[in-house]
C-alpha positions in Angstrom: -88.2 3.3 -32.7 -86.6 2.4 -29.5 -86.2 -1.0 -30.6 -84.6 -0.1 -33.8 -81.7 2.1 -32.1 -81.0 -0.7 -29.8 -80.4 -3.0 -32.2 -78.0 -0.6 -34.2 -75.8 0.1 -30.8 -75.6 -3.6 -31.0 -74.4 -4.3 -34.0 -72.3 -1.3 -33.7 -70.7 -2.6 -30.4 -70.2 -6.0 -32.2 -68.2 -4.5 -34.8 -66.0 -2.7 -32.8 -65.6 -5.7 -30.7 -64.4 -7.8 -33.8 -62.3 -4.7 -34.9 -60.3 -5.0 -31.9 -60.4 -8.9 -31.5 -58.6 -8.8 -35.0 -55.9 -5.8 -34.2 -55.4 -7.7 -30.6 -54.5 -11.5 -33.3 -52.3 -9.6 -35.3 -50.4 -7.7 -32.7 -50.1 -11.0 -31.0 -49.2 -13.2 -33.9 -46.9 -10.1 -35.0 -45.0 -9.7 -31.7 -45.4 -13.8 -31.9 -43.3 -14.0 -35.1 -41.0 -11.2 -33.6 -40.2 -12.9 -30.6 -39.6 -16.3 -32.4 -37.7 -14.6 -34.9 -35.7 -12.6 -32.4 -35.1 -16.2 -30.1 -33.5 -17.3 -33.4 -31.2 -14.9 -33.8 -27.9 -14.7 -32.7 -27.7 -11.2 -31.7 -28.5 -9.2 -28.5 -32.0 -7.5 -28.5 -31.9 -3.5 -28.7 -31.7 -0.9 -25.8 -29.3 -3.4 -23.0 -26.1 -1.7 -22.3 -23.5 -3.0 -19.9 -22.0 -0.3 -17.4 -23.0 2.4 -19.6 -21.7 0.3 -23.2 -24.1 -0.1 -25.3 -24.4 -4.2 -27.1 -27.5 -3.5 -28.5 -27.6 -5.7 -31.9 -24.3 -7.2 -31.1 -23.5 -11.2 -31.1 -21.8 -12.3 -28.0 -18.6 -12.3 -29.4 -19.0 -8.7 -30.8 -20.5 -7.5 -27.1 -17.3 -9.2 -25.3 -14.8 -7.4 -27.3 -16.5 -4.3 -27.1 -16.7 -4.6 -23.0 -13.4 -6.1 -22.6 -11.8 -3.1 -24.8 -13.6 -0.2 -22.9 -12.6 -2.1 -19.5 -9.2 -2.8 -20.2 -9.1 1.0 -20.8 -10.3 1.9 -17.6 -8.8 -0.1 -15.5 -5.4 1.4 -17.0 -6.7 4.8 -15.0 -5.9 5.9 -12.1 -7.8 7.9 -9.2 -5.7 10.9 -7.9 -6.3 12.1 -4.4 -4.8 14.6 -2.3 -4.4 16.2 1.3 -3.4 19.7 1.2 0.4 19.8 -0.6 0.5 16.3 0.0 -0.7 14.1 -3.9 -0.6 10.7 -5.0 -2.2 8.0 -7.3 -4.0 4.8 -7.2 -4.4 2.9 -10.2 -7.1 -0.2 -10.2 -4.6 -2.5 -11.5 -3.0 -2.0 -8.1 -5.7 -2.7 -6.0 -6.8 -5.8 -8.7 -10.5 -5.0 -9.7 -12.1 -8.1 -11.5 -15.2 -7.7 -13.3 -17.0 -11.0 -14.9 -17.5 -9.8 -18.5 -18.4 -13.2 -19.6 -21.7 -13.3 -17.0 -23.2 -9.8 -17.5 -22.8 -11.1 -21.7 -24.7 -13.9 -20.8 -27.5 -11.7 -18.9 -28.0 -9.5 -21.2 -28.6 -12.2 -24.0 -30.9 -14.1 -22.8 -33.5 -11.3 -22.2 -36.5 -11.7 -24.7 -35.1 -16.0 -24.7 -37.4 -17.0 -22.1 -39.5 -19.8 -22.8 -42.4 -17.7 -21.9 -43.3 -16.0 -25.3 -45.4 -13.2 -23.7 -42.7 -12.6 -21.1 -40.0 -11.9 -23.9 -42.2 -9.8 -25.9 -42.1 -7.7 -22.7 -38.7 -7.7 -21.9 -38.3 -6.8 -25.6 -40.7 -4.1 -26.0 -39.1 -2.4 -22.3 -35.8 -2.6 -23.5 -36.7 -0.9 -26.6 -38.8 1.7 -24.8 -36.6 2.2 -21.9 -33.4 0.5 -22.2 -31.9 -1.6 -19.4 -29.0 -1.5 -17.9 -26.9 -4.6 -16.4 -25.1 -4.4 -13.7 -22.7 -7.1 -11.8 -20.9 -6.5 -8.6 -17.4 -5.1 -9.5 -14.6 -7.7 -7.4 -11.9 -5.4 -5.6 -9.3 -7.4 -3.5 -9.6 -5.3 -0.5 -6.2 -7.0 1.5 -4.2 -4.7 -1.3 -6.4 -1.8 -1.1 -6.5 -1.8 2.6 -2.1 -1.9 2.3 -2.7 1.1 0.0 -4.9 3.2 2.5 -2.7 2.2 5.6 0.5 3.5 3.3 -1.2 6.4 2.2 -2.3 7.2 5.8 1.0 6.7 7.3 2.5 9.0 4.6 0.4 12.8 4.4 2.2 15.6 5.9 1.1 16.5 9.6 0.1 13.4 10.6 0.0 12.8 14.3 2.6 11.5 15.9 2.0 9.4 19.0 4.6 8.6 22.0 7.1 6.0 21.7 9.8 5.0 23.4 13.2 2.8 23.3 16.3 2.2 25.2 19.6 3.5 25.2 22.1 2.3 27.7 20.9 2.7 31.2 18.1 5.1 30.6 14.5 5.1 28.9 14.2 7.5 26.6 10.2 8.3 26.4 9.5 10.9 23.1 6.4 12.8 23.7 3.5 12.9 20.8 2.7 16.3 18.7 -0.6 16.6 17.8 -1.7 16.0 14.1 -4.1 14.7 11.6 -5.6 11.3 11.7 -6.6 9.9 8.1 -10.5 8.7 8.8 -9.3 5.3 7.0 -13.4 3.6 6.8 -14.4 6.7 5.2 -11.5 6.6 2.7 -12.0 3.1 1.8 -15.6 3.8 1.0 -14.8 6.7 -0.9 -12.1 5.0 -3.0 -14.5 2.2 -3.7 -17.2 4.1 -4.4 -15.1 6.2 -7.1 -13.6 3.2 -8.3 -17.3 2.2 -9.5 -17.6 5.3 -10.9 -14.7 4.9 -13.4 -15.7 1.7 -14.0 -18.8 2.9 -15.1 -16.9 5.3 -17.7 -17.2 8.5 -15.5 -14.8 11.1 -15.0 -13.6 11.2 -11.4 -12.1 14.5 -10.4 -9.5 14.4 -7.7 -10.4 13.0 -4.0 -10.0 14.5 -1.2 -8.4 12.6 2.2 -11.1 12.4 4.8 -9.2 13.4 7.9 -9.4 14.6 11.5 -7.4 16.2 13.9 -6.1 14.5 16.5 -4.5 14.9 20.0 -1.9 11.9 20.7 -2.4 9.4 23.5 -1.1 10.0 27.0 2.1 8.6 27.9 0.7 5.4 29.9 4.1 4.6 32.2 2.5 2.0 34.4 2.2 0.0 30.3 5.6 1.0 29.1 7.3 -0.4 32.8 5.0 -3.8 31.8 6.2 -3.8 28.5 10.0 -3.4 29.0 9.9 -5.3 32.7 11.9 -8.5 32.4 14.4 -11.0 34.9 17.5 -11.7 33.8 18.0 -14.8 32.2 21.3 -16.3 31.3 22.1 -17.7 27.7 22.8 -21.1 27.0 22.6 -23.5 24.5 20.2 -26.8 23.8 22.2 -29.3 22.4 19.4 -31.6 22.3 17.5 -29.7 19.7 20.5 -27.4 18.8 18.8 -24.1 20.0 20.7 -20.9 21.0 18.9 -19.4 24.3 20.3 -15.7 24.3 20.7 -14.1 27.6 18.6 -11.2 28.7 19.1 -8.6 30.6 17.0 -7.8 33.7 15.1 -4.4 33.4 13.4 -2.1 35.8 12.4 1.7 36.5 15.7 2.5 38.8 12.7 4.8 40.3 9.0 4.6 41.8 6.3 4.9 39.4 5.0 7.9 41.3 8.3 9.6 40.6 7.9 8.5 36.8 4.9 10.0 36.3 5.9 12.8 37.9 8.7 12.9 35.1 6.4 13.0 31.8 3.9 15.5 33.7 6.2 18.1 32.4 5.3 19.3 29.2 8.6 18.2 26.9 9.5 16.8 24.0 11.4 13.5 25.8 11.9 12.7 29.2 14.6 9.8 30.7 13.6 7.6 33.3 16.8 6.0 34.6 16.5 1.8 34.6 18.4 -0.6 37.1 19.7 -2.9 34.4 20.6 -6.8 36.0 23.2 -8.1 34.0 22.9 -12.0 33.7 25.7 -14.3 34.8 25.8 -15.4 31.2 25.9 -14.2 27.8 26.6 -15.8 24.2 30.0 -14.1 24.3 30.5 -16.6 27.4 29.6 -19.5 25.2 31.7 -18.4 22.4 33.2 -21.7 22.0 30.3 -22.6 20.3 29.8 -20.8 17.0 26.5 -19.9 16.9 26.6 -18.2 13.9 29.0 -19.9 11.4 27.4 -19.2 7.7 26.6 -15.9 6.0 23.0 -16.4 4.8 22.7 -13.4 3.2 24.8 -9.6 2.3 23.6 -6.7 0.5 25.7 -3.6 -0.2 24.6 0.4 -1.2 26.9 3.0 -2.1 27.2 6.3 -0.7 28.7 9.5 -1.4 31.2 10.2 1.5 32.2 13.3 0.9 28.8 14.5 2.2 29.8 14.6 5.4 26.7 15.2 7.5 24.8 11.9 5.7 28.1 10.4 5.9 27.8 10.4 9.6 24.1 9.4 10.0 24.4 6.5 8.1 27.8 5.2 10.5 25.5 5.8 13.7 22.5 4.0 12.1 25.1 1.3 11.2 26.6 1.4 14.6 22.9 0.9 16.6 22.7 -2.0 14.2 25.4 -3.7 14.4 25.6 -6.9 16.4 22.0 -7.0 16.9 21.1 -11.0 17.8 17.3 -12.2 16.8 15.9 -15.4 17.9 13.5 -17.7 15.9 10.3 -15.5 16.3 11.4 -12.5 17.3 11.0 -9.2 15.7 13.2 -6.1 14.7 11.6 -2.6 14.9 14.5 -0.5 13.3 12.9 3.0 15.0 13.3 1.2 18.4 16.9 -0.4 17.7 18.1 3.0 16.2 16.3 5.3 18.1 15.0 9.0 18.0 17.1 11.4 15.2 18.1 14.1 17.3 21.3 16.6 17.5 21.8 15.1 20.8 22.4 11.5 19.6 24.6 13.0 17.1 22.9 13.0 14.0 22.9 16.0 12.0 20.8 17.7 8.9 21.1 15.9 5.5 18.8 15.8 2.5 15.2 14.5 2.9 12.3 14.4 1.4 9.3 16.2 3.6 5.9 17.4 2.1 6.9 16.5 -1.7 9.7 18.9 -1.6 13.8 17.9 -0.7 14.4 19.6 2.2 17.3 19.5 4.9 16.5 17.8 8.1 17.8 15.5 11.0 18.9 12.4 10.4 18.9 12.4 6.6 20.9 9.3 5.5 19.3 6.7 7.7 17.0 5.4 5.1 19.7 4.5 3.0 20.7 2.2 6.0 16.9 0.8 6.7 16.8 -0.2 2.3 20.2 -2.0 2.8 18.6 -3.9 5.6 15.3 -4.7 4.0 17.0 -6.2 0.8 19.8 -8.3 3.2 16.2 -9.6 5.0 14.5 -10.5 1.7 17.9 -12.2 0.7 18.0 -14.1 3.9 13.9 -15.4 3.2 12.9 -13.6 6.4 9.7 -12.0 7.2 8.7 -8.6 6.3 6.2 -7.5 9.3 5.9 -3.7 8.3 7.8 -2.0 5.2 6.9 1.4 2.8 8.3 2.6 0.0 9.4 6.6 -0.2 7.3 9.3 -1.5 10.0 9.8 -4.1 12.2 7.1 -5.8 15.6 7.0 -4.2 18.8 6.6 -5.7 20.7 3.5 -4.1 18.0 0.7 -4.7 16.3 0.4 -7.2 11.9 0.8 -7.4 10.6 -1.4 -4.7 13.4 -2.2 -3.1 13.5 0.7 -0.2 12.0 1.2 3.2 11.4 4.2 4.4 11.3 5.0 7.6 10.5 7.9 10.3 10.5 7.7 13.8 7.3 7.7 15.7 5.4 7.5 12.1 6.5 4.8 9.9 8.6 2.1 11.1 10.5 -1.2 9.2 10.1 -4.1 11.0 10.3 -8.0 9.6 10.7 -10.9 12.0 13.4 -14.1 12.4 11.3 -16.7 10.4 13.7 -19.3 10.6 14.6 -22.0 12.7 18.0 -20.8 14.3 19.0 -17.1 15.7 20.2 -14.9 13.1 23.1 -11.9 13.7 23.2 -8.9 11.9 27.0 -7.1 11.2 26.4 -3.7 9.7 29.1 -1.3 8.6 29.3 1.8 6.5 32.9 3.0 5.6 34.8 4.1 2.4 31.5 5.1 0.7 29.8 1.6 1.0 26.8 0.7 3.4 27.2 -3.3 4.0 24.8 -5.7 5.6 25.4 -9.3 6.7 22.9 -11.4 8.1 25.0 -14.8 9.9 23.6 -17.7 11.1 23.1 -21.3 10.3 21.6 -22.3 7.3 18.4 -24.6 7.1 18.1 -28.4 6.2 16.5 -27.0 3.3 18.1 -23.6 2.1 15.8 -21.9 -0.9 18.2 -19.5 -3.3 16.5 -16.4 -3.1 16.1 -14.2 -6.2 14.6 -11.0 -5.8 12.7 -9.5 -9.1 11.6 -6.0 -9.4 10.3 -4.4 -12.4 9.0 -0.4 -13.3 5.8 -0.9 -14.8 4.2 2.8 -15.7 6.8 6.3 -15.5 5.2 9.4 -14.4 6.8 12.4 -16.1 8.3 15.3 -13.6 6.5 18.6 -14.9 8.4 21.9 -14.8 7.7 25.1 -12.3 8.7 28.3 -13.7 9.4 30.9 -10.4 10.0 34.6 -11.3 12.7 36.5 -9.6 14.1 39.8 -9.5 17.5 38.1 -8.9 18.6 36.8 -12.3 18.7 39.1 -15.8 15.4 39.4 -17.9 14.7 35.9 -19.5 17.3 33.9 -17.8 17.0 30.7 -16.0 18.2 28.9 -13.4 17.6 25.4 -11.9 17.1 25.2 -8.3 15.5 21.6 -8.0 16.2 18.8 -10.5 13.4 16.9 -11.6 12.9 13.8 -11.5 10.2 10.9 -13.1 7.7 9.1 -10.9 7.4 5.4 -11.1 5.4 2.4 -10.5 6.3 -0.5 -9.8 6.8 -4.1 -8.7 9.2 -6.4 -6.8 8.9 -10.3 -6.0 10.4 -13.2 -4.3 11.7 -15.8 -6.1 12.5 -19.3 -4.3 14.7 -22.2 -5.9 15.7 -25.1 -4.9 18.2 -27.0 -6.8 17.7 -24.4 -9.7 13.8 -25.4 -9.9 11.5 -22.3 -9.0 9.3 -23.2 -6.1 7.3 -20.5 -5.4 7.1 -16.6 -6.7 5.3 -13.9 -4.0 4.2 -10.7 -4.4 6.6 -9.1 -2.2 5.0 -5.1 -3.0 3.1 -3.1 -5.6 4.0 1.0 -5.1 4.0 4.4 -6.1 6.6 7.1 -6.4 5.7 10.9 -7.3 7.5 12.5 -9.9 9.8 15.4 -8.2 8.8 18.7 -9.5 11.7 20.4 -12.2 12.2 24.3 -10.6 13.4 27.2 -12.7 14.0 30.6 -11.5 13.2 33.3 -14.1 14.5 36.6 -14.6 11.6 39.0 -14.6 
């Protein structure tokens, strides 16, 4: 009997054996024919998705237009953040984020084309089971977006303000930092690109907040500023040789000991003097005015004020006035806070409109930006370089998008340098309503026309704020602040030569807020 049941467990274990031997050939030849057919076919296997799109069953052609399309619409979004009051935008088209379509297509169809036929009916059968998701590196050029996070940085509300200093006649004039916030600019970055993936990826992105710190500003260092601003006297003159203008300089010093300097800025103020001995040379351009160092206009650019406004009237004329004049040799560079100096009552300036905080406000020295976007188109006319230039929070009225610079002393500053080969001169006036800049000079072997192109690409619609008051009748209105559209926008240089077009730069791509529409209801 023993012998008998042995033999059936055999033959039972045989079968079974043969049972799955056959199921094991026809899942094989099965999965055989389905991977052969599917390597024929001309469509994507099921379950692959790109960045959350789904090209299952799609040809190539199909999958690219159905990427491209859902790309193309977010890349058109843009990624608000915020610091407090203070809000802005920043769209991916500025910051130029480049994704290779093309490559993740090819990737995703040639999973389950392998020339391994077990290996495909694997990738198949995952893909099915658990779908797979392809994902290439998303390209950000991060030279703009670095611009955008210094520009952002420079422009929220409170930020801290360190010392600076300039010159003014025979005294130093040393204005003492105010505390503030410092924008954590690394942490910002990251956070910027990291939502930036986000919306690639087809998520909603709620608004981001500005990493910041507070910050205490640096102590005044006067043993630096005396090496900085420490020069002999050198006498102009002029290299006939190589036809080079050598402008004089005068000699500068602390008229005081360094002990007695410190002891100046130990005092807790908002801006001390330290009186300079100032060595006038023996020689000056004037003295060589036989020569005519600066025979040709290169460039002139004129904005229009209204004159009747009295107190931005006058700040623009003194702006004008600490410009005027100004002489810069072949390398040298203007910093318009130094040349013009600290806005205060005492220098004569006096409260005009300005924009503060996202509001228009009254303050000192409101005007002098008018004077700083005359300058910077007059510079772009005359092909110099731009070393340091940002556009206002709100778009302004006498340039057009992308054409102003903004500036506010000991925050943001315009600065662009004499790129040319001879000293330039700068002749500023503002009178009868018009703000004129000239730059003089002598004009290259090769002089480029200069064309300067801006256009508004997107406009961001002012919304309305309703304020009720107790002051006007039951359902009336009145406007307190007109609003006004946000923009973005583009400007570039141009160069021609003999009416060809050599080269076309990228001069600035920016951002202006819409300005808020304000109603006051009646109650």
């Amino acid at each position: 009997m023993a012998t008998k049941k042995i033999n059936i467990a055999t033959n039972s274990n045989i079968r079974k054996c043969i049972i799955i031997c056959a199921i094991l050939f026809a899942l094989l030849l099965l999965s055989t024919i389905f991977a052969l057919t599917n390597s024929f076919s001309e469509k994507i296997i099921a379950g692959i998705s790109i960045y959350g799109i789904d090209i299952s069953n799609l040809t190539v052609d199909e999958a690219y237009d159905k990427v491209k399309q859902a790309y193309d619409a977010n890349i058109k979004k843009n990624i608000n953040v915020k610091l407090n009051e203070y809000k802005t935008t920043i769209s991916l088209e500025q910051v130029e984020v480049k994704y290779d379509i093309a490559n993740a297509i090819n990737e995703a169809y040639t999973i389950g084309r392998s020339k391994n036929i077990i290996i495909n009916n694997y990738d198949i059968i995952v893909s099915k089971l658990f779908h797979k998701e392809i994902k290439n590196e998303i390209e950000i050029n991060e030279i703009e977006l670095d611009k955008i996070v210094e520009d952002i940085s420079a422009k929220v509300p409170g930020i801290v303000e360190e010392s600076s200093y300039y010159i003014e006649e025979n005294n130093l004039i040393i204005t003492n930092g105010k505390e503030g916030i410092k924008v954590k600019k690394d942490d910002f970055k990251n956070v910027i690109i990291d939502n930036i993936k986000k919306q690639m990826n087809g998520l909603e992105i709620k608004e981001i907040n500005i990493p910041f710190e507070q910050k205490q500003p640096e102590e005044i260092n006067v043993e630096k500023i005396r090496q900085e601003i420490y020069q002999e006297p050198q006498n102009a003159y002029y290299e006939e040789k190589t036809s080079k203008l050598y402008k004089e300089k005068n000699g500068i010093d602390f008229s005081i000991s360094i002990e007695e300097a410190k002891a100046i800025v130990a005092e807790k103020k908002e801006e001390y003097i330290i009186p300079l001995a100032i060595t006038k040379p023996e020689v000056t351009t004037n003295d060589l005015a036989k020569q005519d160092f600066f025979p040709e206009q290169i460039s002139k650019f004129i904005t229009r004020y209204d004159e009747s406004d009295e107190n931005r009237s006058t700040n623009i004329k003194l702006a004008s006035e600490k410009i005027n004049g100004t002489i810069l040799m072949p390398g040298e560079t203007f910093s318009y806070n130094k040349t013009v100096g600290q806005r205060t009552i005492k220098a004569g300036y006096k409260e005009a409109s300005i924009y503060m905080n996202g509001k228009v406000v009254d303050g000192i020295g409101g005007g002098i930006c008018q004077v700083s976007s005359t300058l910077y188109n007059a510079v772009l006319q005359a092909n110099l370089e731009i070393v340091s230039r940002k556009n206002h929070y709100f778009v302004t009225g006498y340039v057009s998008p992308s054409r102003d610079a903004t500036v506010s002393y000991g925050t943001i500053d315009f600065q662009f340098k004499n790129s040319r080969t001879y000293p330039i001169k700068i002749q500023c006036t503002s009178q009868n309503g018009i703000c004129q800049i000239q730059i003089y000079g002598i004009k290259e072997e090769k002089e480029y026309e200069v064309v300067i192109e801006d256009a508004v690409t997107e406009i961001i619609p002012y919304t309305t704020r309703y304020v009720e008051t107790n002051n006007l009748e039951t359902g009336e209105e009145k406007e307190i602040q007109q609003g006004v559209n946000g923009y973005k926008s583009e400007a570039y240089r141009i160069l021609k030569y003999n009416g060809q077009v050599i080269s076309k730069t990228l001069l600035s791509k920016d951002s202006y807020n819409p300005l808020e529409r304000i109603v006051e209801k009646g109650k």
